[in-house]
BADOVEX-743910 format. One line per field, with one value per residue (C-alpha): residue number from 1; residue in one letter; x, y negated, z negated. Coordinates in nm, 3 decimals, always signed. Layout:
BEGIN
k <- (NUM	...)
r <- (a	...)
x <- (X	...)
y <- (Y	...)
z <- (Z	...)
END
This chain:
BEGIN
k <- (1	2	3	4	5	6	7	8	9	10	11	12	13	14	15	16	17	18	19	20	21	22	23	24	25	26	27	28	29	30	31	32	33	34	35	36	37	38	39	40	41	42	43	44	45	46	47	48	49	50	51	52	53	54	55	56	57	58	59	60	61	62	63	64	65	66	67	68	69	70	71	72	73	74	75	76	77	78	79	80	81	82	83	84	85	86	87	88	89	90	91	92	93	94	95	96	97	98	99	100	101	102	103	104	105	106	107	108	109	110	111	112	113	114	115	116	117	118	119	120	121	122	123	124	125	126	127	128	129	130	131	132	133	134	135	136	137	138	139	140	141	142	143	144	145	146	147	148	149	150)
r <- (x	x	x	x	x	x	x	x	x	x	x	x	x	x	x	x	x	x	x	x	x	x	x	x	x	x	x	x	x	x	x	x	x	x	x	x	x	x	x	x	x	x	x	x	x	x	x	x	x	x	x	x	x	x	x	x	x	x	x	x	x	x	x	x	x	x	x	x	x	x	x	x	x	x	x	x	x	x	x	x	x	x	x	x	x	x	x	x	x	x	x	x	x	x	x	x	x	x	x	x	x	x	x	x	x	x	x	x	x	x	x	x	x	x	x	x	x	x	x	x	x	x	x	x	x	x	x	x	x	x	x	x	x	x	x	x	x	x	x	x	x	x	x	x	x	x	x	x	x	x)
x <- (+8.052	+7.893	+7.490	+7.426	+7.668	+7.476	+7.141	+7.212	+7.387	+7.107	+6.859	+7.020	+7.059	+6.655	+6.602	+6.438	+6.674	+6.401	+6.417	+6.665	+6.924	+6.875	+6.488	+6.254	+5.968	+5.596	+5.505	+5.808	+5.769	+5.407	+5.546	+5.846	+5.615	+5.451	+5.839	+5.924	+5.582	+5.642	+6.012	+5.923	+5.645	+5.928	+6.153	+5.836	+5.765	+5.408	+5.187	+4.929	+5.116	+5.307	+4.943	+4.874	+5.094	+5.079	+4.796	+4.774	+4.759	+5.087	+5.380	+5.725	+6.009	+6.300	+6.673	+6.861	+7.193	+7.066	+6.703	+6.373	+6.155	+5.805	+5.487	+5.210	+5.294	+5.033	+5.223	+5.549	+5.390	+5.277	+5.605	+5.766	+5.740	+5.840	+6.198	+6.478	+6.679	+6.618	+6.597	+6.605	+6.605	+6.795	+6.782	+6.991	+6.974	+6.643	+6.525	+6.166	+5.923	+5.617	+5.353	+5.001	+4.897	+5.229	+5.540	+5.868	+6.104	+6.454	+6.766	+7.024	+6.955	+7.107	+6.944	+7.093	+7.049	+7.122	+7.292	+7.483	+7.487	+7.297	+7.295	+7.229	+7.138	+6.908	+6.510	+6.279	+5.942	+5.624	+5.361	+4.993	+4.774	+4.429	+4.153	+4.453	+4.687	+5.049	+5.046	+5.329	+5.159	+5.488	+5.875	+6.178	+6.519	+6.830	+7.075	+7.438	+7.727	+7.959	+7.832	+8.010	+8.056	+7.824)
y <- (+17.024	+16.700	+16.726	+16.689	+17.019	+17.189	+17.091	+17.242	+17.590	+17.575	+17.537	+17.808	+18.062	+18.037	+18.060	+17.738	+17.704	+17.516	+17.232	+16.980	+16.939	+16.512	+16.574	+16.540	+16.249	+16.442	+16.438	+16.603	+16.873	+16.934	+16.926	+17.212	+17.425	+17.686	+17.691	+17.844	+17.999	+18.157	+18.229	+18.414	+18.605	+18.746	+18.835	+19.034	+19.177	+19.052	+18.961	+18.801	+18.561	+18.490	+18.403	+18.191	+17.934	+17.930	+17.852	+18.206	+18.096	+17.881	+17.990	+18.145	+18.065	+18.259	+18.206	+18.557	+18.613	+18.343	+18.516	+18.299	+18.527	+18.408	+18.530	+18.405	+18.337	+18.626	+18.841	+18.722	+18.755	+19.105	+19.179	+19.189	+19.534	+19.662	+19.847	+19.933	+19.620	+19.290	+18.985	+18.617	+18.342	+17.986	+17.644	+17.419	+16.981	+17.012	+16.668	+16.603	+16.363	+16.296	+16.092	+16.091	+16.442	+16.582	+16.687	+16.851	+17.005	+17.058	+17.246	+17.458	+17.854	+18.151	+18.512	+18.717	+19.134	+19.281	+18.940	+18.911	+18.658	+18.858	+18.564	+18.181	+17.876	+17.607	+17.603	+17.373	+17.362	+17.196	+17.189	+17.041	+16.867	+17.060	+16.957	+16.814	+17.154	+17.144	+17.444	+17.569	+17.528	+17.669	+17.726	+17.731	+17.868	+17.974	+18.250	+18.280	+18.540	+18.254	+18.155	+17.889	+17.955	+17.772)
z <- (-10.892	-10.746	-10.820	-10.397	-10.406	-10.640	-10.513	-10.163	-10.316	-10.526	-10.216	-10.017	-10.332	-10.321	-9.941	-9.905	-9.605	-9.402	-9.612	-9.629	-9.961	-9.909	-9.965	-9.670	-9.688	-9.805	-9.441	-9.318	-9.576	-9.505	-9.127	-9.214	-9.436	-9.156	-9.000	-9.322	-9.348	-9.003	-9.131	-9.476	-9.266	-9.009	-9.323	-9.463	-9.174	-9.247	-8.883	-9.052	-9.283	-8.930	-8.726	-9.049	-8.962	-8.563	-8.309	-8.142	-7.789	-7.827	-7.667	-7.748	-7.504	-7.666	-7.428	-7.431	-7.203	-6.938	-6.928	-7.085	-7.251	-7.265	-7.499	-7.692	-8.061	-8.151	-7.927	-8.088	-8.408	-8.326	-8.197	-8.508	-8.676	-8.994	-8.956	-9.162	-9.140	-9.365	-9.142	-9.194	-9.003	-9.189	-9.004	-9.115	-9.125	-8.905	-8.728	-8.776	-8.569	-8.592	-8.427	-8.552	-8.488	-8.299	-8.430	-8.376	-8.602	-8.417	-8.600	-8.550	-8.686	-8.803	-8.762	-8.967	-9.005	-9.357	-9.456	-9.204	-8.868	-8.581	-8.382	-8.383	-8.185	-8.157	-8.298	-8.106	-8.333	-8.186	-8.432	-8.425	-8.698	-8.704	-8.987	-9.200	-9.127	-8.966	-8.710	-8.501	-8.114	-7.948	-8.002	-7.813	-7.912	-7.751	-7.867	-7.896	-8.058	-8.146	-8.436	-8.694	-9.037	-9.285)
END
């Protein structure tokens, strides 16, 4: 096995997902920590560790079956509740920019329920530097059922 092979399986065995397997610069790893912050708070079902990496009054504009659905990321944040069901969400080969104080992180994702794909689509990340901190500030995704293998 090739070490770049082993690196990503390696990667994904740990569920650092978020973060590429050809190493992101420090800046765009200090820029895709709160993604996965936000991410490992959803899987724990865990609203605070969720509001720790967001600006509360940012938005959420999530794209189901043709409908936007809009909320605050508190409100998405508060939305999540503990259930039965083990969730995740992966993105995969995310493009980061940044300029001074703005970024974006942009990257195809898969939910998945109990390991497997619930759905999938596209993550658009807007995040905010405040005293030194990356902070999500809103996020946009859209949603689909046809989802490739990875």
């Amino acid at each position: 096995m090739k070490l770049g092979s082993l690196v990503a399986a390696m990667t994904a065995f740990v569920g650092f997902a978020v973060l590429p397997a050809h190493a992101a610069t420090k800046e765009e790893a200090a820029v895709l920590a709160p993604v996965q912050a936000l991410f490992d708070g959803m899987a724990k079902y865990d609203s605070a560790a969720m509001l720790a990496a967001v600006q509360p009054e940012g938005s959420v504009a999530l794209l189901r079956k043709g409908k936007v659905v809009r909320m605050t990321l508190a409100d998405f944040a508060n939305h999540i509740k503990p259930g039965k069901d083990r969730i995740e969400e992966r993105i995969y080969d995310p493009l980061v920019r940044i300029d001074g104080d703005i970024a974006i992180v942009w990257a195809p994702y898969d939910f998945l329920v109990n390991g497997q794909v619930k759905h999938c689509g596209t993550d658009a990340v807007n995040l905010v530097r405040v005293d030194g901190r990356w902070l999500i500030s809103g996020i946009a995704d859209n949603s689909r059922d046809d989802c490739p293998a990875r």
